[in-house]
C-alpha positions in Angstrom: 182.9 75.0 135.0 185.1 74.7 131.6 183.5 74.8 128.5 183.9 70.8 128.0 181.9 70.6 131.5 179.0 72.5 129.6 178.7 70.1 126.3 177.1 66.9 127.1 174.6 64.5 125.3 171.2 64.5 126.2 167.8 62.3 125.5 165.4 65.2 123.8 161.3 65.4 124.5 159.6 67.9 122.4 156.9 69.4 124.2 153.7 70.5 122.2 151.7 73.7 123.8 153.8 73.8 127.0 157.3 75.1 128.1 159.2 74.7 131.8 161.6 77.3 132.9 164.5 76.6 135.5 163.3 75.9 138.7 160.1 75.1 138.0 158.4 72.1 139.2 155.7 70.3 136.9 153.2 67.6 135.6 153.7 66.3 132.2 152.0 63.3 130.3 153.9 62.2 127.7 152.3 59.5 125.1 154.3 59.7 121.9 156.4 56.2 121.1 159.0 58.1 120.6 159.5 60.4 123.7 158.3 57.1 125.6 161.3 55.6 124.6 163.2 58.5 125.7 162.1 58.8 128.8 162.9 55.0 129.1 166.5 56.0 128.1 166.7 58.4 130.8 165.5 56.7 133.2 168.2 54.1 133.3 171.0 57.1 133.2 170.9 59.9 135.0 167.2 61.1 134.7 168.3 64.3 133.2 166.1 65.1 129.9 166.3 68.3 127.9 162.3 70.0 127.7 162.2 71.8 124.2 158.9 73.5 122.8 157.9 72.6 119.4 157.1 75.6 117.0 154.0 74.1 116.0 151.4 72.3 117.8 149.6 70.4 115.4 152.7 68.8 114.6 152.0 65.2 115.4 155.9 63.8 114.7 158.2 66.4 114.4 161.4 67.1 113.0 164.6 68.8 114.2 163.5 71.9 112.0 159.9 71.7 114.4 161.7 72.1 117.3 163.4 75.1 118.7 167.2 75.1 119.5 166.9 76.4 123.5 165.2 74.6 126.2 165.5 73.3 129.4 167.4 70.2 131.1 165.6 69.3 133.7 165.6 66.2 136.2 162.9 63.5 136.5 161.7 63.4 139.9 158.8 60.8 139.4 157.5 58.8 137.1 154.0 56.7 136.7 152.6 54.8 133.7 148.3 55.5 133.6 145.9 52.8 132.2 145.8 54.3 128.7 149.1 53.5 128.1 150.4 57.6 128.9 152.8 58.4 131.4 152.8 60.9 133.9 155.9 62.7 135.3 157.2 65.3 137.3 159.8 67.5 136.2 161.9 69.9 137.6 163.8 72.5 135.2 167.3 73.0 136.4 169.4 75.0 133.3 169.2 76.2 129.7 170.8 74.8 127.3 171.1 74.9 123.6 171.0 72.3 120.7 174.5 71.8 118.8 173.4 68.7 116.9 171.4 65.8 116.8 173.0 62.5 117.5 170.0 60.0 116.9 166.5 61.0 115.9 164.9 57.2 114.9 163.7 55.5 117.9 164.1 59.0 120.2 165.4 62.5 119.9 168.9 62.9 121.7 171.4 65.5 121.0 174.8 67.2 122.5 174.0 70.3 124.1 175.6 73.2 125.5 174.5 74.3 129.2 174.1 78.4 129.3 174.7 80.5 132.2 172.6 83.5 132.9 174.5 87.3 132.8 174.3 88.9 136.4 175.3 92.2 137.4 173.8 92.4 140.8 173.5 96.2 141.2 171.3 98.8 142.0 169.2 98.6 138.9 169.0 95.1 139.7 167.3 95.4 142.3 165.2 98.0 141.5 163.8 95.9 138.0 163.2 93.1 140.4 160.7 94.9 142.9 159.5 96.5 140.3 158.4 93.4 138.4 157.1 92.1 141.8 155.1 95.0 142.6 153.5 94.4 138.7 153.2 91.0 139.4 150.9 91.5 142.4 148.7 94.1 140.3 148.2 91.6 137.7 147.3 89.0 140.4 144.7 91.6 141.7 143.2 91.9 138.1 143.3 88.3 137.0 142.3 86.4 140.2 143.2 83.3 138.6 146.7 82.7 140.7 146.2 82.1 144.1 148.0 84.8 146.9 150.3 82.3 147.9 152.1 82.5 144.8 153.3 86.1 145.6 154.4 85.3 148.9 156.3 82.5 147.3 157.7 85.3 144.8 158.2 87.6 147.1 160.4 85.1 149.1 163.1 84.5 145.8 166.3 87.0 146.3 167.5 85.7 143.0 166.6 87.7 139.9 167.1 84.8 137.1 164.8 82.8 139.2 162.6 85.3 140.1 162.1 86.1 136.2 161.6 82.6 135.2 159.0 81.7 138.0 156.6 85.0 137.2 157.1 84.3 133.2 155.6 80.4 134.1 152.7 81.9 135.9 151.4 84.1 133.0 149.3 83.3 129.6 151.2 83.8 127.0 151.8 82.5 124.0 154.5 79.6 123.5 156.7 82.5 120.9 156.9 84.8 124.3 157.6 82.0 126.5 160.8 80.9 124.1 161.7 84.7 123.9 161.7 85.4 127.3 163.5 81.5 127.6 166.1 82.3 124.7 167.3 86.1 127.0 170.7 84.7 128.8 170.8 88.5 130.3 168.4 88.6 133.4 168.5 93.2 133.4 167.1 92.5 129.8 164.7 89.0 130.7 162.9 91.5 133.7 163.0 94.4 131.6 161.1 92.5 128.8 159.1 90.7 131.5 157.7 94.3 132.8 156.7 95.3 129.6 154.6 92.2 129.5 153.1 92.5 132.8 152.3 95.8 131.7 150.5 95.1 128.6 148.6 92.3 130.1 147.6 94.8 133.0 145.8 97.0 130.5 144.2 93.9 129.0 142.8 92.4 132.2 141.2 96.0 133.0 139.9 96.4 129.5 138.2 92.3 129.8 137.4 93.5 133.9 135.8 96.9 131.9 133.7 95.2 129.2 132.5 92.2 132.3 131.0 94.6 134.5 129.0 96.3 131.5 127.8 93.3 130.0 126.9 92.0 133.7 125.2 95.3 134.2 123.7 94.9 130.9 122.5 91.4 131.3 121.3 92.6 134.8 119.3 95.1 133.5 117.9 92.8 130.5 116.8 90.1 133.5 115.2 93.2 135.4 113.3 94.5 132.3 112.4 91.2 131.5 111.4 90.0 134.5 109.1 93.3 135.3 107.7 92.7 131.7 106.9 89.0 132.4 105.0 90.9 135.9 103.3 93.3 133.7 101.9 90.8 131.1 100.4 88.7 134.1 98.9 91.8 135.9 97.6 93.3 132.3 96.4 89.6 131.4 94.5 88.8 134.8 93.0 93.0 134.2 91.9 91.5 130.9 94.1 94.8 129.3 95.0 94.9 126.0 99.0 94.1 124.6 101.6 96.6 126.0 104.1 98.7 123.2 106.8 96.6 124.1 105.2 93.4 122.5 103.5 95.8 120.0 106.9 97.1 118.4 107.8 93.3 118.7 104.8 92.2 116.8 105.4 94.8 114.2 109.1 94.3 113.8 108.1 90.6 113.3 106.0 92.0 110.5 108.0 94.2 108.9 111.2 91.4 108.6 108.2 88.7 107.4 107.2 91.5 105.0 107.9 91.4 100.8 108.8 95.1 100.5 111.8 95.6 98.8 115.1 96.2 101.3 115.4 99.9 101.3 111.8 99.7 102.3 112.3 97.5 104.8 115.3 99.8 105.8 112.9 103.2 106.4 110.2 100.6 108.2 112.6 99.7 110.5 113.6 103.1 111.1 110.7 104.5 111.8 110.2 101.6 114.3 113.1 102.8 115.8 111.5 106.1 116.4 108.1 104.8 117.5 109.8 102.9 120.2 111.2 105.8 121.9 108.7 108.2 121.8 106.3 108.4 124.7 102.7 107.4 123.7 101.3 110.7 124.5 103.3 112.3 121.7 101.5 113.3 118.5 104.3 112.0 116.6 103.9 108.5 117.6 100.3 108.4 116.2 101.8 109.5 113.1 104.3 107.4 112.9 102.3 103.9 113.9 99.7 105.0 111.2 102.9 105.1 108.3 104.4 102.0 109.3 100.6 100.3 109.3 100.5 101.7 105.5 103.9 100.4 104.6 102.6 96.7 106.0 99.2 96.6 104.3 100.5 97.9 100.7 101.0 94.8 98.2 105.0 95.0 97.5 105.4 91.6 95.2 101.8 90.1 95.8 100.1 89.6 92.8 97.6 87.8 90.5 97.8 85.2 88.4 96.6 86.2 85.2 94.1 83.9 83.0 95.2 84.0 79.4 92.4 81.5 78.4 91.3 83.9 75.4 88.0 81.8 74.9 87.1 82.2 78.6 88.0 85.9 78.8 86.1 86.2 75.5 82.7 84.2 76.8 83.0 86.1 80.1 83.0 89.5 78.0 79.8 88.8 76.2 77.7 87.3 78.6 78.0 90.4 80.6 78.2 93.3 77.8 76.0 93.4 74.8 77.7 94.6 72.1 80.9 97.3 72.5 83.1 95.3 70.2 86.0 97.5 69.5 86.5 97.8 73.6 86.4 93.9 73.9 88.3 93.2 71.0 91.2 95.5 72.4 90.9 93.4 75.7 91.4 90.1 73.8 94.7 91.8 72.0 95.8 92.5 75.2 95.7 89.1 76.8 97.3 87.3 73.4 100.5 89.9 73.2 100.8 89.1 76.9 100.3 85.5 76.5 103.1 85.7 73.9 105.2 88.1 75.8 104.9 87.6 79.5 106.3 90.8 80.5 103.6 93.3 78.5 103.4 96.4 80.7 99.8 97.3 82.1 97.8 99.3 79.0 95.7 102.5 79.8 92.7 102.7 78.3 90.0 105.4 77.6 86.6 104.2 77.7 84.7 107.2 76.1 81.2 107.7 75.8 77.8 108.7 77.0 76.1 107.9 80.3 75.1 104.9 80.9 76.2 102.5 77.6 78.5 100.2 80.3 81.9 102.2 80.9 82.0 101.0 84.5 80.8 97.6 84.5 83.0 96.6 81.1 85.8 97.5 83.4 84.9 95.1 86.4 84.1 92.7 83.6 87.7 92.9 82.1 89.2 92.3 85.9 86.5 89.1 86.1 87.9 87.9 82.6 92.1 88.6 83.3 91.0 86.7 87.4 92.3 90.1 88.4 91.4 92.3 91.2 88.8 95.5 90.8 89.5 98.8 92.1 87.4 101.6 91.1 88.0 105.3 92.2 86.0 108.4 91.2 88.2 111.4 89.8 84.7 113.1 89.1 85.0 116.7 91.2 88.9 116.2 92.3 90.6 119.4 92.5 93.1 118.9 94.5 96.4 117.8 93.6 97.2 116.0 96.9 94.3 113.6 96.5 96.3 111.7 93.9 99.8 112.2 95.9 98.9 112.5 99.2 99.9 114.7 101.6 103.2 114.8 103.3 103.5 113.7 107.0 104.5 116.6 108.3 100.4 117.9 107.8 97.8 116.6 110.8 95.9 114.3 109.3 98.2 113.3 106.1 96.6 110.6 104.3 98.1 108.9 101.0 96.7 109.8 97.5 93.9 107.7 96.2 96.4 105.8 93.5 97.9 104.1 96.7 94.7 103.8 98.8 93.4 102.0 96.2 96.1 99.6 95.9 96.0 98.5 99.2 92.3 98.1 99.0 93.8 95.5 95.6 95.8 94.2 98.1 97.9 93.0 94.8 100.2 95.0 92.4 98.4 93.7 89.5 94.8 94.8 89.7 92.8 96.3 86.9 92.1 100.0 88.3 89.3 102.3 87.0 89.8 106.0 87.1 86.0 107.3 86.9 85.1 109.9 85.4 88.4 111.4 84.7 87.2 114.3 82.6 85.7 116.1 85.3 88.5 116.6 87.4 88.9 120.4 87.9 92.0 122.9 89.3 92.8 125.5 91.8 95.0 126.9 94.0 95.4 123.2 95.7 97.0 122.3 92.7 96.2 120.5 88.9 95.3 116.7 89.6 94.8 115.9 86.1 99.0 116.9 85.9 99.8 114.8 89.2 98.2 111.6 86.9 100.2 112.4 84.5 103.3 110.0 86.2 100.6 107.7 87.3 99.4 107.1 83.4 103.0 107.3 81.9 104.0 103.4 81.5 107.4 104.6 81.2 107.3 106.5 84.7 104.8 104.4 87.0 107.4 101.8 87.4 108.4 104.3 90.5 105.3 106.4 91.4 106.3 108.8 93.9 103.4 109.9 97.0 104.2 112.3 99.0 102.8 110.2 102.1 105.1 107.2 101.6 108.1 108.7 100.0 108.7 105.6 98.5 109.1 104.8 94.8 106.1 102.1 94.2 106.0 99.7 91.2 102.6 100.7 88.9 104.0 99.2 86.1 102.0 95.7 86.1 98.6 97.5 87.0 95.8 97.6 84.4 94.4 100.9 84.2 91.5 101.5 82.2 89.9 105.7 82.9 86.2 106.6 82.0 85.1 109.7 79.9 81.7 111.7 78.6 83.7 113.8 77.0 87.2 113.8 75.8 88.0 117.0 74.8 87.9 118.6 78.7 90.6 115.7 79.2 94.5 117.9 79.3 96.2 117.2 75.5 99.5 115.6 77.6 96.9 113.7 79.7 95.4 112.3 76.9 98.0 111.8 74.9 99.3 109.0 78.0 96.2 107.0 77.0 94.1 105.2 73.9 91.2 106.0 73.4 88.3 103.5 72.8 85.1 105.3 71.8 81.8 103.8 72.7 79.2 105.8 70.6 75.6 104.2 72.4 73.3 101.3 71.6 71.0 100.6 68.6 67.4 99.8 69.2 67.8 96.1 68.8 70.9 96.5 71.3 68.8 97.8 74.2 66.2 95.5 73.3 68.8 92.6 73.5 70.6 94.3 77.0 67.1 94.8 78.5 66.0 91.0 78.0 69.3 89.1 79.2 70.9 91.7 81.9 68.4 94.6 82.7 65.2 93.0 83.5 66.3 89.6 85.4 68.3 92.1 87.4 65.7 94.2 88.7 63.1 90.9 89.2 65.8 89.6 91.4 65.7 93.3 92.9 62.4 93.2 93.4 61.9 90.1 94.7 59.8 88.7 91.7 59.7 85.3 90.0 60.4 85.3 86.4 57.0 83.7 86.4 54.9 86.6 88.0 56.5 89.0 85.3 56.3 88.7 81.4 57.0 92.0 79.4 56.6 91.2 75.8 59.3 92.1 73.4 56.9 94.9 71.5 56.9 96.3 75.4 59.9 96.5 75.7 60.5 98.6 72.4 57.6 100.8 73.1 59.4 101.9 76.1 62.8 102.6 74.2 61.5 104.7 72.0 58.6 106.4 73.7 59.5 106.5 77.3 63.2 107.1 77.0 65.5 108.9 74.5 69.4 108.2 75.5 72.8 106.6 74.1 72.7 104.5 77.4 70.6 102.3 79.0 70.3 103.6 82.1 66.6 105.5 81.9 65.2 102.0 80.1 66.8 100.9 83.5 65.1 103.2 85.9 61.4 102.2 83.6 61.8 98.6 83.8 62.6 99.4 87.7 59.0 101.1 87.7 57.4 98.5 85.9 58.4 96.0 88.5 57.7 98.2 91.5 53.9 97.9 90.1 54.1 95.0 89.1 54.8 93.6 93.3 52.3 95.8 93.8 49.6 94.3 92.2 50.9 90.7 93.1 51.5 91.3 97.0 47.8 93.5 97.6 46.4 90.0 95.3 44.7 92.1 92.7 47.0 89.1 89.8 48.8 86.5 90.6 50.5 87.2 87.0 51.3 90.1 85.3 51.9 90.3 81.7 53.0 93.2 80.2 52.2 94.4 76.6 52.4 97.7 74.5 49.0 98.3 75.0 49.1 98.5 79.0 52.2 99.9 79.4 50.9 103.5 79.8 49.1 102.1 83.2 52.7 101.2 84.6 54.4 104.4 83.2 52.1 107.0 82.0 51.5 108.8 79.0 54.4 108.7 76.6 57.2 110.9 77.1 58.6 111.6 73.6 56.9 111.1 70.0 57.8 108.6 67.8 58.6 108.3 64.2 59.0 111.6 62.2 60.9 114.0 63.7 58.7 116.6 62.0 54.9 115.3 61.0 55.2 117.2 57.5 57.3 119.2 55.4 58.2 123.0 56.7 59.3 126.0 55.1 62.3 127.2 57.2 62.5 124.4 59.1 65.5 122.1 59.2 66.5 119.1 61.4 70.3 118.8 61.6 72.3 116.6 63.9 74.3 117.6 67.3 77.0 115.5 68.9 77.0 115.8 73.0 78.9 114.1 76.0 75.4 112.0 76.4 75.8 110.7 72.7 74.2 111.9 69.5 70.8 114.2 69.6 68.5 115.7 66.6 68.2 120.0 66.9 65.8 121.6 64.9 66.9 125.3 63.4 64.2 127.5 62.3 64.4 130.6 60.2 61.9 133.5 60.2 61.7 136.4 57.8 61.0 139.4 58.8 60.6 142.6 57.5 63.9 145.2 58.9 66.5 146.9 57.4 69.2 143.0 57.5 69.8 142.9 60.4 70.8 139.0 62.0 69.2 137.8 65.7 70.8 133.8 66.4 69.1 132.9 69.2 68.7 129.4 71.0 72.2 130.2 73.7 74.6 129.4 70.7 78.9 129.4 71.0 80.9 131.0 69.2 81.6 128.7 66.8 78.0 128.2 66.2 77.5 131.8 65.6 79.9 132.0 63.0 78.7 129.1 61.2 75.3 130.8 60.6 76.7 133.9 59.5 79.1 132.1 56.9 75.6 130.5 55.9 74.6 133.6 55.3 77.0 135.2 53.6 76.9 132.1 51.3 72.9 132.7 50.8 73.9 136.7 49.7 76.4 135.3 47.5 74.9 133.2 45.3 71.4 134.8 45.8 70.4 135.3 42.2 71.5 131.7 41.5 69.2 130.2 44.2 66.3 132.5 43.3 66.2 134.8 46.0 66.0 138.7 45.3 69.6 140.6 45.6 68.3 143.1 47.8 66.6 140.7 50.5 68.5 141.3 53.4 67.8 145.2 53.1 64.8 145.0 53.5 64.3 142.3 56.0 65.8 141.3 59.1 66.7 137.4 59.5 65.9 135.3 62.9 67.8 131.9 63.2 66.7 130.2 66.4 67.7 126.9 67.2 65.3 125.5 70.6 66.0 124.2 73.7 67.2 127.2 74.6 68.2 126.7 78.1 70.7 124.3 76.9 74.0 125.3 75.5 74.4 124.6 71.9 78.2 125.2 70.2 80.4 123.7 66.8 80.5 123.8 63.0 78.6 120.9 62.2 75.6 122.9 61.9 76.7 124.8 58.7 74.5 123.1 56.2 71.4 123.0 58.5 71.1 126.3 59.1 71.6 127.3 55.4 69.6 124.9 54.4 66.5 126.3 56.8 67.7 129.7 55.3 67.1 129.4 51.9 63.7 127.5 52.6 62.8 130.1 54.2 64.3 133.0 51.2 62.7 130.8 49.0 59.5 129.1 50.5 60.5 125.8 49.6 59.8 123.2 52.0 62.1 121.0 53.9 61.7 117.1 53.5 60.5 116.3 56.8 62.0 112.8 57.1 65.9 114.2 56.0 68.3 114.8 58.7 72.1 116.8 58.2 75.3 117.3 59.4 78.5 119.3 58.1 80.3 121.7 57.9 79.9 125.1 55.8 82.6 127.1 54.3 82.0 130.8 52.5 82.1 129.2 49.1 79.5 126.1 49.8 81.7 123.5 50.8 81.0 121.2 52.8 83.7 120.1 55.4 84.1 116.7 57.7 82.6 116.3 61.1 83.2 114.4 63.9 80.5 111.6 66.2 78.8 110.4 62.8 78.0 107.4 64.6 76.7 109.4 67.8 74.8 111.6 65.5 73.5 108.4 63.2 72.3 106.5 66.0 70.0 109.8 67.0 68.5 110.5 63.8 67.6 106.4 63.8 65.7 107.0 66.9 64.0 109.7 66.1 62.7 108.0 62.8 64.3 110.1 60.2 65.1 108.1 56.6 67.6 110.1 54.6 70.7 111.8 55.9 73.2 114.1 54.3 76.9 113.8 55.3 80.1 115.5 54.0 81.4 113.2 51.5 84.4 112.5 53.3 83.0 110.8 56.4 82.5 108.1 53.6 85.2 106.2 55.8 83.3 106.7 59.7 80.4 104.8 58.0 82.0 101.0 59.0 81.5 101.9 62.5 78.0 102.6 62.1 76.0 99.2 63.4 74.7 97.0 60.3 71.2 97.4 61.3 70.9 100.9 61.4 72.7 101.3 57.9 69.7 99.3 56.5 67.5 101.4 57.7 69.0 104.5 56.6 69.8 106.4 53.3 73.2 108.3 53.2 73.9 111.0 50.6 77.1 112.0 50.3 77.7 115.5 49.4 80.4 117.7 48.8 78.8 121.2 48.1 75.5 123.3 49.6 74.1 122.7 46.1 73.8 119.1 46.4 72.5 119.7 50.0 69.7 121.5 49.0 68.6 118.9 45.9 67.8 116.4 48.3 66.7 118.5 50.6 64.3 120.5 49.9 61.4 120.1 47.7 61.1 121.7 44.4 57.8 123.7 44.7 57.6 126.7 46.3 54.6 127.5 48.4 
């Protein structure tokens, strides 16, 4: 054939998604407008068409730069239009030929072409890349099973290589780019080597997709066995009336645990754990300890919280129905709530409710939670010596717990609670460990943000809880401990106080207690203070308590055996519901001593009266303190007394006294430890009385500190010590001159009552002191 032969014009139909080699026989539908009207145009020629593949399928029209330069003419052996307007055809590819140029492209693609022959060199080699791409054929027909085996008869059959090449390249999936490639290779040696290589690679996929089938079949197989013998299990367990199996338990949990509002890294160690739970056998001792973590990292509050009521008025009427009194603590509480009000993001205060037994410490706390609408939690530090009870234990220890900070939280069930550390200066140390330094992160606002215990090993958010702690006595409380929280001091109740708290809270508690009608039980108001001041002596209220308790115990006794209907109860029949009187009344002393002295004492249980007496005696000076004194107390009589010597001939006394006699300060009570400087001016007060046998007003009461010149120094609980002498009747007391400024916190009623002389020197102690007679 000359090279004019090969040139010739041809109609041209792109073909989107689809390419035909030479000698291949196949269906098209063709529904364009314009390869409609070129298969019109062929149809009254020749029928010869030239097939070309079109670069890009989406293409809806294309261009001459869409379609590729070398396709396939190929001859139209049928043709049949369908209902929708498509038509159907078979075609047969017959040569390749190449695109010189386009001669129309409006109503149809046609172009001249030039026909290309194939390069044979039928040789050895030849022969041996042809049954070799047969014999790859047939292993890919193994693998695929998606061409039938009469397909590689009918390839086994062709002797010639271009053909053979062209029909095994129409039978496999590939892309329309390889198709064209393996279309555009005029050498056949190259075409088969290339088409090998193919076979090849799609070999290795077809075992890797046969590989990953027959896992996921075993897998899904094994997922319907599981499944199926769990369905069996849950019907025999439900008919045996047995309770839910650890499959559907890890389920229920991991349900949980996703549902859950811990943060994500929490979520992340839950899950884990899960992980572990789930393939350990039941009977392990690890599983138990594992279940019991993942139960406390689900029960903890992780974002729940409280809505806080900032309704100062309410929080404020709430606070004084229940407390009487205490008005620095509840102020504080109303400061709190307006900054937060204003702020929104105040961090959780910690306060330090100190004071005696029984003035309200506990109960002002639930009272706060009640006005803030937050949750209570109260734990009791009170005998805690060991450090793990605030950090927990770590898992690795049988029976590991949590500390009590996060045990109590999860009783709160929110992140916001108000929490009351009781008794917080009793905690104690030892080889377990300091608790009072493990509280130290727990009561640092700066730190608690990310509280670490040992049992969850989680940080955990403290920062929005309200902690208030509760105290007798703040100076057994650790300096860094103490210095995490502000103190409030709550020094004990005046007279009218507990007469007030007894009417409105102490005794309608105890007639609903006892079962009473407020109608079967009057106790006069002239009762009630009988029994404060002769049946109880206390900061607190708790012994008036325990008396009205009696009372009303009697009282149901008399009503239920029918003896009164009534009872009525007035100062002069109280001693047949309590007894004789307990203390005495009025004076602390009935008259003026010589050598007698009442001074004031602060203790953890509030303020308290102590008598010193001083006995002469004849000796050689020697000094006996008796009355289980401290150290501190000690030396404060002996400065006394070296004062006394020093200034004897001033005061009266002869020089030589303590030569020849030997001096006895006793201060009674003696079973109960007595320690601190505040003494000072009693005892040298009861000394000279007693050098100089002037009497000691009995009705005076005194506190200070001495120095070895006569001054007289500051002390501390003036309020403690003010609301003793008060209750024990006294009328004048001495005080250092500068506690002028402690006297503001001393209640209204009880300054009335009371005379304060403020003194700066012994000498001024001892004019209003002591009378000016000698006896």
């Amino acid at each position: 054939m000359t090279d004019r032969d090969k040139k010739r014009t041809i109609p041209v139909l792109p073909l989107r998604g689809l390419l035909i080699y030479p000698t291949v026989v196949l269906h098209l539908d063709v529904g364009r407008e314009k390869s409609v009207e070129a298969l019109e145009a062929v149809m009254v020629g020749d029928h010869k068409i030239l097939l070309v593949a079109q670069k890009e399928v989406a293409v809806e029209q294309p261009e001459p730069a869409d379609i590729y330069e070398i396709g396939t003419v190929s001859a139209i052996k049928q043709m049949l239009k369908l209902p929708n307007g498509t038509i159907r055809i078979l075609v047969e590819g017959e040569r390749r030929a190449r695109i010189d140029a386009y001669t129309k492209t409006d109503r149809y693609f046609e172009a001249e072409v030039t026909l290309l022959d194939e390069e044979i060199v039928d040789d050895l080699e030849m022969k041996a890349l042809m049954r070799s791409a047969v014999d790859q054929f047939a292993e890919y027909i193994k693998l695929s099973k998606k061409i039938t085996p009469e397909t590689l008869a009918t390839v086994h059959d062709i002797d010639e290589p271009g053909r053979l090449a062209d029909v095994i390249a129409s039978h496999l999936p590939l892309l329309i780019k390889e198709k064209q490639k393996l279309l555009e290779i005029l050498d056949v040696k190259e075409r088969l080597r290339q088409l090998i290589h193919i076979l090849t690679n799609e070999q290795e996929v077809l075992g890797l997709e046969k590989k990953i089938g027959q896992q996921v079949k075993k897998s899904m197989e094994r997922s319907q066995k599981e499944y199926y013998l769990r369905e069996q299990m849950k019907a025999i367990q439900r008919e045996l009336g047995e309770k839910e199996t650890k499959e559907s338990e890890i389920e229920s949990l991991r349900e949980k645990i996703e549902k859950s509002t811990m943060p994500e890294h929490v979520k992340e160690t839950a899950l884990k754990e899960l992980h572990r739970y789930e393939i350990l056998a039941p009977s392990s001792a690890e599983s138990g300890v594992i279940r019991n973590y993942i139960d406390w990292l689900l029960q903890l509050p992780w974002k729940e919280e409280t809505t806080d009521n900032l309704d100062i008025r309410h929080a404020e009427k709430i606070l004084n129905e229940e407390h009487y009194g205490l008005d620095k603590v509840k102020e504080r509480v109303l400061e709190y709530l307006s900054v937060q009000k204003l702020t929104r993001s105040l961090k959780g205060p910690i306060l330090c409710l100190v004071g005696p037994p029984g003035v309200g410490k506990t109960s002002l706390a639930r009272s706060v939670a009640k006005a803030l609408n937050r949750n209570f939690v109260r734990i009791s530090l009170g005998g805690v010596r060991d450090e793990a009870e605030i950090r927990g234990h770590r898992r690795t220890y049988v029976g590991a717990m949590p500390g009590r900070i996060i045990q109590g939280m999860k009783k709160a069930k929110t992140i916001n609670p108000v929490f009351l550390l009781d008794e917080i200066d009793k905690m104690s140390n030892d080889f377990r460990g300091d608790p009072a330094a493990a509280l130290l992160e727990v009561l640092d606002p700066e730190q608690n943000s990310a509280f670490s215990d040992h049992y969850i090993e989680e940080p955990y958010d403290l920062s929005k809880v309200m902690f208030i702690t509760t105290a007798n006595n703040a100076a057994t409380i650790p300096a860094p401990l103490l210095d995490r929280m502000e103190m409030l001091t709550i020094a004990g109740y005046t007279e009218d106080e507990k007469l007030h708290i007894a009417k409105k809270h102490l005794i309608p508690r105890q007639l609903k207690e006892h079962g009473l009608k407020k109608s079967q039980l009057r106790v006069q108001d002239e009762a009630i203070l009988y029994v404060i001041r002769r049946y109880t002596r206390e900061a607190g209220v708790r012994n008036l308590e325990r008396r009205i308790a009696s009372i009303c115990r009697k009282a149901a006794k008399r009503i239920v055996t029918g003896e009164q209907k009534t009872v009525t109860v007035t100062p002069k029949t109280i001693e047949k519901f309590l007894g004789k009187p307990v203390f005495r009344y009025g004076q602390a002393e009935t008259e003026d001593q010589v050598g007698v002295a009442t001074g004031l004492a602060y203790t953890p249980f509030g303020g308290d009266t102590l008598s010193i007496e001083v006995s002469i005696l004849p000796g050689k000076g020697k000094l006996f303190l008796t009355g289980k004194l401290g150290d501190v107390m000690k030396e404060s009589a002996q400065a006394a007394f070296s004062y006394v010597r020093s200034r004897a001939a001033e005061l009266g006394i002869p020089e030589d006294f303590y030569e020849k006699n030997d001096i006895h300060i006793h201060v009674p009570e003696g079973a109960t430890p007595k320690d601190g400087p505040s003494a000072g001016i009693t005892i040298a007060t009861a000394l000279v009385s007693a050098l100089t046998n002037r009497p000691v007003k009995k009705e005076v009461g005194m506190t200070g500190e001495i120095t070895l010149r006569g001054r007289v120094l500051p002390i501390g609980g003036l309020k403690e010590k003010t609301l003793s002498a008060h209750r024990a009747g006294l009328k004048t007391i001495i005080i250092p001159k500068e506690n002028d400024r402690d006297l503001e916190d001393i209640p209204e009623s009880v300054r009335n009552d009371l005379t304060f002389i403020k003194v700066s020197h012994l000498d001024e102690v001892l004019k209003y002191a002591l009378n000016g007679e000698a006896r």
